[in-house]
C-alpha positions in Angstrom: 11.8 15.8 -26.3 13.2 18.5 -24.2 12.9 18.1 -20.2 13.6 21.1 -18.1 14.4 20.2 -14.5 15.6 22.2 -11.6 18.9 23.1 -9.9 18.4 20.5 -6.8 17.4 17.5 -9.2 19.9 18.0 -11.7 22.5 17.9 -8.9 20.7 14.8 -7.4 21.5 13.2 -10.8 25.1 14.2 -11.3 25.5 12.6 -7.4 23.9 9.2 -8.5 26.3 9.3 -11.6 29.4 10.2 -9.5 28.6 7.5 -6.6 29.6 5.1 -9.6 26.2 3.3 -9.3 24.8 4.5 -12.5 27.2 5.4 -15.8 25.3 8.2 -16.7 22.5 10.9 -16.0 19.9 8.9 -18.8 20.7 5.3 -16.5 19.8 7.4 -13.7 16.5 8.8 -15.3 15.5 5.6 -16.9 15.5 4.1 -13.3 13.7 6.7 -11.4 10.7 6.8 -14.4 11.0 2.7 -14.0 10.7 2.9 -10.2 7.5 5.9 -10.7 6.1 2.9 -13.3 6.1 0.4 -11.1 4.9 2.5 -8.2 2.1 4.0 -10.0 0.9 0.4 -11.3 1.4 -1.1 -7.7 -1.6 2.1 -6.5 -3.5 1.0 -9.3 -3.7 -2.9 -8.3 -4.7 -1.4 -5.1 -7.3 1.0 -6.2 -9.1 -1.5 -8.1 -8.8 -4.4 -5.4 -10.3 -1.9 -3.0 -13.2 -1.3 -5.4 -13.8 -4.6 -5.7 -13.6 -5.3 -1.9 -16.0 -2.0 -1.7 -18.6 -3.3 -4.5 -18.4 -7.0 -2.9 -19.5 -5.6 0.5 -21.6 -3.3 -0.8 -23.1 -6.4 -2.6 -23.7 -8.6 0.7 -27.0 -6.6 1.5 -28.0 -4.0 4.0 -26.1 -3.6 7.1 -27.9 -5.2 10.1 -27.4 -3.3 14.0 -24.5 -5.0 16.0 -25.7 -6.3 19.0 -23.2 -5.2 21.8 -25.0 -7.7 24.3 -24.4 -11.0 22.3 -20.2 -9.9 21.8 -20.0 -9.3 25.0 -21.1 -13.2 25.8 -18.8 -14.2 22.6 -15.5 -12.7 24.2 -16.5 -14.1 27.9 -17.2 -17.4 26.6 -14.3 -17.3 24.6 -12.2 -16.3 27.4 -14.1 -18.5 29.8 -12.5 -21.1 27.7 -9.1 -20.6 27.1 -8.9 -20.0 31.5 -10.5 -23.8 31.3 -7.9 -25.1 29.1 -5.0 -23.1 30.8 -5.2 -25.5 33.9 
């Protein structure tokens, strides 16, 4: 297989070789296609656990209107009681 790569990467790999971290410019490759791997399997986990979390919402039935009246009483009554248990 033949790769062609350009001026700036090629120089990026002869710079990880010479730092002494890696022995050579197919360590250095092997690495970076290992880190793409596991990066590209890490979006795919995600993808699919957001498709799920999409299809079990979508699942749960229709939406139903939010009624702005009844939070309103939920947050006071829930503040309301921590100012009771603060004294």
């Amino acid at each position: 297989m033949g790769v062609h790569i350009s001026a700036d990467l090629e120089r990026l790999i002869q710079e990880k070789v010479e730092s002494g971290r890696y022995h050579s410019s197919d360590e250095v490759i092997s690495e970076a296609l290992s880190a793409l791997d596991e990066r590209d399997q890490d979006l795919d986990a995600r993808a699919t656990a957001f498709k799920a979390e999409i299809e079990k919402r979508l699942a749960s039935g229709p939406a139903t209107p939010l009624d702005f009246s009844a939070v309103k009483r939920s947050i006071r009554e829930v503040a309301e009681a921590r100012k009771a248990n603060q004294r």
